[in-house]
MDTraj code that builds the backbone (N, CA, C; nanometers):
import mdtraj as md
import numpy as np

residues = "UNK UNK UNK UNK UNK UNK UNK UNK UNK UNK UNK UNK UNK UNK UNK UNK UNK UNK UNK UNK UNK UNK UNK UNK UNK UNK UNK UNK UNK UNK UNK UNK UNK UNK UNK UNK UNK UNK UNK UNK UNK UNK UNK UNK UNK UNK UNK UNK UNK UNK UNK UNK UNK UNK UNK UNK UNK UNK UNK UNK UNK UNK UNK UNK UNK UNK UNK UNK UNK UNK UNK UNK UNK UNK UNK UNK UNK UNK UNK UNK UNK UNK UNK UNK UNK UNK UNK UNK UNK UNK UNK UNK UNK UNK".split()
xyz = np.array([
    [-4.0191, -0.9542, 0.0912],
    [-3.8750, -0.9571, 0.0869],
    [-3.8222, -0.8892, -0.0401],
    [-3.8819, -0.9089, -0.1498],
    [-3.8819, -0.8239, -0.2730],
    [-3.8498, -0.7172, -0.2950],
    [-3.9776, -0.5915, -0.2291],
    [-4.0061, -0.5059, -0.1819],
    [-3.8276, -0.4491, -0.1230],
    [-3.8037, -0.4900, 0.0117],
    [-3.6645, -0.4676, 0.0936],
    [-3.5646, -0.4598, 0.0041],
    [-3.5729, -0.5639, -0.0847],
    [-3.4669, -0.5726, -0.1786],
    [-3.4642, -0.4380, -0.3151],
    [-3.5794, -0.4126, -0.3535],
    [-3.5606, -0.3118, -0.4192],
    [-3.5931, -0.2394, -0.3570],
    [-3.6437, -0.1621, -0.2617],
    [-3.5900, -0.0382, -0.2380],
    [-3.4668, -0.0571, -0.1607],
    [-3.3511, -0.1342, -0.1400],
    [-3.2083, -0.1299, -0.1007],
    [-3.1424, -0.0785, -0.2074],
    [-3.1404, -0.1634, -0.3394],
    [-3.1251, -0.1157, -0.4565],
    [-3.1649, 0.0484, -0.5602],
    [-3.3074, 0.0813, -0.4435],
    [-3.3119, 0.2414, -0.4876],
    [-3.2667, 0.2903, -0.4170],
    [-3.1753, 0.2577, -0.3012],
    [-3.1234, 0.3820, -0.1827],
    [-2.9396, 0.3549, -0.2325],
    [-2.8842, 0.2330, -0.2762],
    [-2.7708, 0.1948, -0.3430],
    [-2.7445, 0.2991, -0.4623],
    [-2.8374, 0.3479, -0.5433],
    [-2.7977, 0.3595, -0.6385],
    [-2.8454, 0.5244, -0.6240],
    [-2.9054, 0.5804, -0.5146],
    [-2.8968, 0.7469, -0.5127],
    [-2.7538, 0.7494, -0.4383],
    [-2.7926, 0.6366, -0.3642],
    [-2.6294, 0.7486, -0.2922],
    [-2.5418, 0.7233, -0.3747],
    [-2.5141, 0.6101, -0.4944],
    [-2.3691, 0.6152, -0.5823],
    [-2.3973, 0.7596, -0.6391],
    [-2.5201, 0.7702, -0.7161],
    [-2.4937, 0.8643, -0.8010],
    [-2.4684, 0.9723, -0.7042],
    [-2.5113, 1.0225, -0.6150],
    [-2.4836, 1.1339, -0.5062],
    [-2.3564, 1.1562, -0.5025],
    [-2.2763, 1.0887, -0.4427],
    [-2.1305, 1.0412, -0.4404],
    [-2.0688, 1.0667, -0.5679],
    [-2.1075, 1.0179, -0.6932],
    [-2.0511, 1.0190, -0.8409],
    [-2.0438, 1.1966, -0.8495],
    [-2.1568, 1.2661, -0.8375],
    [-2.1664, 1.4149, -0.8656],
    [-2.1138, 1.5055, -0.7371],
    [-2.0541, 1.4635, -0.6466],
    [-1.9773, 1.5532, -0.5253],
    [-1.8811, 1.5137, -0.5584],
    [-1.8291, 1.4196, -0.6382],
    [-1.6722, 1.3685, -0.6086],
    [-1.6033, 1.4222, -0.7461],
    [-1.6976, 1.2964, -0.8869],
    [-1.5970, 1.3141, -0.9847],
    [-1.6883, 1.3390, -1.1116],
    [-1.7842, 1.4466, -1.1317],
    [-1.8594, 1.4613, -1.1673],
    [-1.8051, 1.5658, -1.2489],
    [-1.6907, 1.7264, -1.1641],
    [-1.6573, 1.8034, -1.2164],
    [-1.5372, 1.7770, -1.2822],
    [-1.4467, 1.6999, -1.2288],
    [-1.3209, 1.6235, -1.2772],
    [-1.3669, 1.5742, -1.5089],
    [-1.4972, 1.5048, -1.4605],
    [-1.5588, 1.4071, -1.5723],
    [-1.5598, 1.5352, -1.6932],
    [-1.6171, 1.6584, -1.6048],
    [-1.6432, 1.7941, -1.7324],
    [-1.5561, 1.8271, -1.7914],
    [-1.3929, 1.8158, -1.6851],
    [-1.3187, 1.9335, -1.7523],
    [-1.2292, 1.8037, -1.8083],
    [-1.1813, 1.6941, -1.8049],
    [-1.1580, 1.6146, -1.8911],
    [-1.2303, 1.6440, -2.0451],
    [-1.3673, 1.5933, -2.0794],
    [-1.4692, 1.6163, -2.1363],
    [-1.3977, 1.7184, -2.2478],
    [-1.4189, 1.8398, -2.2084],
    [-1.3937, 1.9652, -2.2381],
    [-1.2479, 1.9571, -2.2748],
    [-1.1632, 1.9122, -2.1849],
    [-0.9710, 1.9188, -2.2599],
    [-0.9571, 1.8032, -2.3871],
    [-1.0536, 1.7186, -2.3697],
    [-1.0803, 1.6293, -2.5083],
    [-1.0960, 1.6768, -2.6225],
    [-1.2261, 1.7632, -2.6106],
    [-1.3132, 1.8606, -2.7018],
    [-1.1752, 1.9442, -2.7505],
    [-1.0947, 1.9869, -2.6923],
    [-0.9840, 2.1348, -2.7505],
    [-0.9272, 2.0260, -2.7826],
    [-0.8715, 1.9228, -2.7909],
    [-0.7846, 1.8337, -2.8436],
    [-0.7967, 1.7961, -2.9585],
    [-0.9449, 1.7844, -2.9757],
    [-0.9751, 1.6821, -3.1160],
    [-0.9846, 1.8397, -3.2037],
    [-0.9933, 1.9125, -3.1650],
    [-1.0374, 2.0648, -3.2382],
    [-0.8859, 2.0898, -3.3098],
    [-0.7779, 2.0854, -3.2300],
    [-0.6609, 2.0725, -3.2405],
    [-0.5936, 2.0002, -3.3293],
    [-0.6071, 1.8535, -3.3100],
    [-0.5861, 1.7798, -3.4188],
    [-0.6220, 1.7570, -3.5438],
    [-0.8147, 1.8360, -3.5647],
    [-0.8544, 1.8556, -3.7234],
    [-0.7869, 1.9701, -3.7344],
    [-0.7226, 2.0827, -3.6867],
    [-0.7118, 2.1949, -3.7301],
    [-0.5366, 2.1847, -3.7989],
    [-0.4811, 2.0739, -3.7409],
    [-0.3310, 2.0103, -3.7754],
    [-0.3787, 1.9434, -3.9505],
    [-0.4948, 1.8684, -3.8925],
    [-0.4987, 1.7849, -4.0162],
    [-0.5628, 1.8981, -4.1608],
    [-0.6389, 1.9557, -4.0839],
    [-0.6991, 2.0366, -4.2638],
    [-0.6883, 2.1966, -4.1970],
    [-0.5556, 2.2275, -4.1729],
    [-0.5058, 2.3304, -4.1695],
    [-0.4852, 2.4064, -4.2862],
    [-0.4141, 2.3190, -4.4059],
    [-0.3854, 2.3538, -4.5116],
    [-0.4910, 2.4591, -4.5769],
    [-0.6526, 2.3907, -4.5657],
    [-0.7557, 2.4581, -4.6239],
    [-0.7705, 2.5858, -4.5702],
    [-0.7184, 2.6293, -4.4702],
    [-0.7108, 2.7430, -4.3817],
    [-0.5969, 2.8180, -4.4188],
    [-0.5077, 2.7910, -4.4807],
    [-0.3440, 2.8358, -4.5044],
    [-0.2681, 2.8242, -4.4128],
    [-0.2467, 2.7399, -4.3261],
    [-0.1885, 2.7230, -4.2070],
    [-0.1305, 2.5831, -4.2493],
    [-0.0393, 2.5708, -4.3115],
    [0.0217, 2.4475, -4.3669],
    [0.1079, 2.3458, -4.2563],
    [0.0952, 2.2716, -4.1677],
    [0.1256, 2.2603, -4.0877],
    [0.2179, 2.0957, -4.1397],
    [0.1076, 2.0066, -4.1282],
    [0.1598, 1.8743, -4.1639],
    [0.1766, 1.8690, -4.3093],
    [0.3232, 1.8018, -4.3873],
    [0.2942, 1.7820, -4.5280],
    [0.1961, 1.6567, -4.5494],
    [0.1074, 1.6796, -4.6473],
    [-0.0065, 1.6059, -4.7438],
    [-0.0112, 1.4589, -4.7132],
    [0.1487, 1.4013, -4.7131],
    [0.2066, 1.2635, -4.7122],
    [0.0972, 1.2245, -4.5500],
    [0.1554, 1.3066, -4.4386],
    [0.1054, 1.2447, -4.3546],
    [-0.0142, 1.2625, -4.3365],
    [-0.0853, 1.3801, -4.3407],
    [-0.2323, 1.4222, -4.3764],
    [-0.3452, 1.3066, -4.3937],
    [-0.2816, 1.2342, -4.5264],
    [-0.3306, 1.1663, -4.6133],
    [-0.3814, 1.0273, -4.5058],
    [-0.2271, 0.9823, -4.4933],
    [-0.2002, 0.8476, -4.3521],
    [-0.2866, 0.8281, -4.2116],
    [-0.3603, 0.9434, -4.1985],
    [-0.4155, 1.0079, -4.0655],
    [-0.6201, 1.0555, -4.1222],
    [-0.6051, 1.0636, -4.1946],
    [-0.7161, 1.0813, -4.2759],
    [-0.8298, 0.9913, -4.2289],
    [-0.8190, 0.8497, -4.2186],
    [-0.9218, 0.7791, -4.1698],
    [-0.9315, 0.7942, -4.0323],
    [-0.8605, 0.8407, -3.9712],
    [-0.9103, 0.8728, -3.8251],
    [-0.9679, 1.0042, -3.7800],
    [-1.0008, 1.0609, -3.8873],
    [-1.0486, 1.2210, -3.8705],
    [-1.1513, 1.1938, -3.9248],
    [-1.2113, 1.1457, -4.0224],
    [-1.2990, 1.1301, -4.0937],
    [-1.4612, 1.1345, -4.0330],
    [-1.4389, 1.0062, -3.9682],
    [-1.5636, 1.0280, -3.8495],
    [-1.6308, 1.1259, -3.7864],
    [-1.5002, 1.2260, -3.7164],
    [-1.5240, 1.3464, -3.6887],
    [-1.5288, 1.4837, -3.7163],
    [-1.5397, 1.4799, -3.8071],
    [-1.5631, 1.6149, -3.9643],
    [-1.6710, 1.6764, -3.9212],
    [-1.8094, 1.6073, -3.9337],
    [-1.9036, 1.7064, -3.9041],
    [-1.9372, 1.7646, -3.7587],
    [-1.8917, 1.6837, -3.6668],
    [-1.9033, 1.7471, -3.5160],
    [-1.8150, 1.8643, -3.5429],
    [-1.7063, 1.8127, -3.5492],
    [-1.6153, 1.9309, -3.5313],
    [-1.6202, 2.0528, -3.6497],
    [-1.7062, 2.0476, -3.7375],
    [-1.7522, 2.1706, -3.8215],
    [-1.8758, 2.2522, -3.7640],
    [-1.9469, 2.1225, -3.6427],
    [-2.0537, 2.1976, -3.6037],
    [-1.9874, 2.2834, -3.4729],
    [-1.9303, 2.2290, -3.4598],
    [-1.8398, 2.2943, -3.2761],
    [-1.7632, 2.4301, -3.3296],
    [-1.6914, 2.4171, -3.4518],
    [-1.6501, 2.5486, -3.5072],
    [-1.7561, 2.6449, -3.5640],
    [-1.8055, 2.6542, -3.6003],
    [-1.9581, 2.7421, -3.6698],
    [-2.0538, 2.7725, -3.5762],
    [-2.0388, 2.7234, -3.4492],
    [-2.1449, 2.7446, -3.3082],
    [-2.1492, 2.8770, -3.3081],
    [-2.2436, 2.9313, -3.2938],
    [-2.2689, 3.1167, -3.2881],
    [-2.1980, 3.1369, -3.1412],
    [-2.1245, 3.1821, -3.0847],
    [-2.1287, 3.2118, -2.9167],
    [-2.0997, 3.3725, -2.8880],
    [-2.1883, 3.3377, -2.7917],
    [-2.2677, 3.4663, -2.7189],
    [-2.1862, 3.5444, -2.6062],
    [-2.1313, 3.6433, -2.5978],
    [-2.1023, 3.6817, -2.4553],
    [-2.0633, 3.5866, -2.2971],
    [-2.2164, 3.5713, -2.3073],
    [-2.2453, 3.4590, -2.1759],
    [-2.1560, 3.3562, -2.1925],
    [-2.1600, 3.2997, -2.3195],
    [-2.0611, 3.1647, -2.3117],
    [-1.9558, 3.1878, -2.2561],
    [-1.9089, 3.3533, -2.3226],
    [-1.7024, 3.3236, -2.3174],
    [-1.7085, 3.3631, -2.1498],
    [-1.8092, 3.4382, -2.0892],
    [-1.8167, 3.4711, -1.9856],
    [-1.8050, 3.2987, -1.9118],
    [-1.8757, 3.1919, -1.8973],
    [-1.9350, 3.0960, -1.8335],
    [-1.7480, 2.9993, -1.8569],
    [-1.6979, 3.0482, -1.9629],
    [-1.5914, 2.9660, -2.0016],
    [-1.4952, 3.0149, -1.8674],
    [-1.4954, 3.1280, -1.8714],
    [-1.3922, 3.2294, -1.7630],
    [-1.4080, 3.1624, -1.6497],
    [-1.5516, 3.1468, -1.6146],
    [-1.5978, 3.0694, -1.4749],
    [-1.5374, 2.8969, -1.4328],
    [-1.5261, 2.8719, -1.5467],
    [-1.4777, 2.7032, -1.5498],
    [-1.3610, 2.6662, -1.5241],
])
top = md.Topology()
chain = top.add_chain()
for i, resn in enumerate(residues, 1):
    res = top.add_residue(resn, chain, resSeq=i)
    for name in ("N", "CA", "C"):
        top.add_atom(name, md.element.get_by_symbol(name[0]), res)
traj = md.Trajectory(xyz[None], top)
């Protein structure tokens, strides 16, 4: 009876995921991805200045500071990414 029971549970859980990747799988990417330009967006508001792009004065900069903080080095690694042809090509495709 065991046995029945888990493999119900391995046929439950291909077809969710089956279902998960035909349905909302591509939805999940390009969310994902409009996140990614968002937060890129918002460090580039916050330490614009270092760029000469003076956007927010210092005052609020400052106020907003602990919520950027965390994400400093991702988003220095996401800016400095070498990209290739193929990428901006694969971007066009998306």
């Amino acid at each position: 009876m065991s046995k029945l029971k888990h493999r119900w549970r391995q046929i439950k859980a291909w077809v969710g995921g089956f279902l998960y990747g035909m349905l909302l799988y591509d939805m999940e990417r390009a969310l994902r991805k409009q996140h990614a330009e968002l937060e890129n967006l918002f460090a580039l508001i916050m330490f614009g200045d270092m760029i000469g792009v003076p956007i927010l004065p210092p005052y609020y900069s400052l106020r907003l500071l602990p919520y950027i903080i965390p994400s400093i080095n991702l988003w220095k690694r996401r800016l400095l990414r070498e990209r290739d042809i193929t990428d901006l090509l694969a971007d066009l495709d998306a």
